[in-house]
N, C-alpha and C positions, 0 to 999 in steps of 0.2 A: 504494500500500500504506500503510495506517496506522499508524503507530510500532508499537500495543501488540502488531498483528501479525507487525511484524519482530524484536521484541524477543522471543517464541515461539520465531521461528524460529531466533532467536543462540541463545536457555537451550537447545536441541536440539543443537546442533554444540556448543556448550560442555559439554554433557555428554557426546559424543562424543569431544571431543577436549579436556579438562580442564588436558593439560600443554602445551599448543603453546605452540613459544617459538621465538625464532630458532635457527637450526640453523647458523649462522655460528659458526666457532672463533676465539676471539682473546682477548688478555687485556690490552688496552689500548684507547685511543679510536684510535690511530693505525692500530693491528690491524684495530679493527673497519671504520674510514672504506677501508682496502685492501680487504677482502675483500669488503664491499656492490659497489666501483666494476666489484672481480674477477666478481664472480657475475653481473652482463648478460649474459643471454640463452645463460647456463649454468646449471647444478644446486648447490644450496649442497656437496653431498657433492664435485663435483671441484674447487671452490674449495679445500676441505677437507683434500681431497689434496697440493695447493700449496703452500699457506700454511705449512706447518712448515717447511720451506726457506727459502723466501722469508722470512720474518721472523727466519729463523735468520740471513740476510746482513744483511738491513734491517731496521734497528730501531732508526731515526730518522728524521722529516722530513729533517734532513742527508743521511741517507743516502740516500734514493731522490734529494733535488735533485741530489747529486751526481754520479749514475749519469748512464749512457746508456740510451737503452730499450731497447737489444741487451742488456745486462749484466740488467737486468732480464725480459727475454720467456724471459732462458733460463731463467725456474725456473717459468713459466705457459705454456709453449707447447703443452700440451694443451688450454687453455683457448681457446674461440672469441673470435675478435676478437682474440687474445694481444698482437697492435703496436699497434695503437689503445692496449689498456690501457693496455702498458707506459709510452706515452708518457703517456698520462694520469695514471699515477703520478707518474712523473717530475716534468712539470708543473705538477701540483695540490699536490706538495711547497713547487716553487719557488714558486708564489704563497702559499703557507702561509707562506714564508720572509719574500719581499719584502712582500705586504702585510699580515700578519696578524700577524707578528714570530713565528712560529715557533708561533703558538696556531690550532688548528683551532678555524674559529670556529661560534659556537654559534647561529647564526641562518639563518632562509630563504633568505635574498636573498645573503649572504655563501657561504654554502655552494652554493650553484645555480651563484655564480662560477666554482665550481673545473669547469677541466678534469675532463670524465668523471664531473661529476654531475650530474642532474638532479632532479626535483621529487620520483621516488620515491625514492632515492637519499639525498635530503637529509631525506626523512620518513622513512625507515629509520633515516639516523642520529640524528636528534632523538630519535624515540620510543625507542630501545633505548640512548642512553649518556645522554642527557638526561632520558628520559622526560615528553619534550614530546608530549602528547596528539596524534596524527596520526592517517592511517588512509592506509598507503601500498599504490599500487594497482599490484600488477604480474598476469602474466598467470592465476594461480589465483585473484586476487581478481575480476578482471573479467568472468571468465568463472562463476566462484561468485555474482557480482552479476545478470550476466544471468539463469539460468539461475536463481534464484530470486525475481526478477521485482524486484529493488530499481535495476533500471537498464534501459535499452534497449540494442538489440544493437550499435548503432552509438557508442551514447556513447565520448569519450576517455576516456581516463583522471583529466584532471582532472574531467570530468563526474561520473563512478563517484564519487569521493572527496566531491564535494560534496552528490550525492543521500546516501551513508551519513552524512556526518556529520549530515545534514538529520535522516535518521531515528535512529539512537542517539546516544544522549548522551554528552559526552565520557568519560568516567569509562572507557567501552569500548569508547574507540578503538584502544588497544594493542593490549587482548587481542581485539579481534573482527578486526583486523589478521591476528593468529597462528592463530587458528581459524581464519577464511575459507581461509587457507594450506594447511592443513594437512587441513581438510575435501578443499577443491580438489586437493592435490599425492596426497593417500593415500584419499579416498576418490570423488569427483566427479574424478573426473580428465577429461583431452582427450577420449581414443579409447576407453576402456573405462572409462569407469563403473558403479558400484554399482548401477546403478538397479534390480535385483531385489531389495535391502536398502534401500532410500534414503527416509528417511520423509516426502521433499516430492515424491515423484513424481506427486501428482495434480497440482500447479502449477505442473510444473517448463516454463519455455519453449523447453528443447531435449532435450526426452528419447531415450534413445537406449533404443531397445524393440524 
């Protein structure tokens, strides 16, 4: 596909979806860096749910280093994977502590360290408290990537991430980030798509008809 092509197809979903933005609640970096690690392979809305507790006990890197993940899973155990997280809280505190002196740090490779984050993880965090140009790929971006022909069906994830940024230009990576999301979560969805509404279904690579 040729940029001037895909760049059609982002002014299309961004006119569709103008205000997408993280759907994550928090009102700190410490807030935000929990509730990304919280939301694997759950919905931002039952993150949502949790986190007003939860930062009502915690609300400090001290404070999670000093927990137990038991004291912790009791405010997310609706949440999938709940003791993995908890530990990873826990965790990802204490290395914030020991090696970063108490500062969540603000780079790739640093951030990738911590317990219970990974590479989309650490581009969610960049782009939304840093606003360090990313384009982080979870499973409504990948599947919005295939499905309008800017990836193959096999690609990983870092694949996806490298073909978009190949084709638009940093300036929108954030927001074609939160579009692709929100295209994918609200209207391209898994199992029931739009596609009697959907104005790329002549190109699309898995229509569902």
């Amino acid at each position: 596909m040729k940029p001037g092509e895909a760049l059609a197809i982002y002014a299309e979903i961004a006119r569709m979806f103008p205000q997408a933005r993280c759907e994550l609640l928090y009102t700190n970096e410490l807030e935000l860096l929990v509730a990304i690690i919280l939301s694997a392979q759950t919905t931002d809305e039952a993150v949502n749910r949790a986190t007003p507790a939860l930062f009502s006990r915690f609300r400090t890197v001290e404070d999670y280093a000093g927990s137990e993940p038991e004291e912790i899973g009791e405010f997310i155990r609706h949440l999938g994977l709940y003791q993995n997280k908890a530990r990873f809280l826990r965790d990802a505190c204490r290395m914030i502590l020991d090696r970063f002196d108490g500062i969540i740090p603000a780079n790739q490779a640093d951030l990738e360290s911590l317990p219970g984050v990974g590479r989309k993880t650490a581009n969610v965090f960049l782009s939304e408290w840093h606003r360090v140009p990313r384009i982080a790929v979870d499973t409504h971006v990948s599947r919005v990537s295939f499905r309008l022909g800017f990836c193959e069906k096999n690609d990983s994830p870092e694949m996806i991430e490298k073909r978009l940024m190949a084709l638009f230009p940093e300036n929108l990576w954030i927001e074609l980030h939160h579009r692709f999301i929100f295209f994918g979560r609200y209207f391209c969805t898994s199992r029931s798509p739009a596609c009697e509404r959907c104005p790329f279904l002549s190109f699309c690579q898995d229509p569902h008809r």
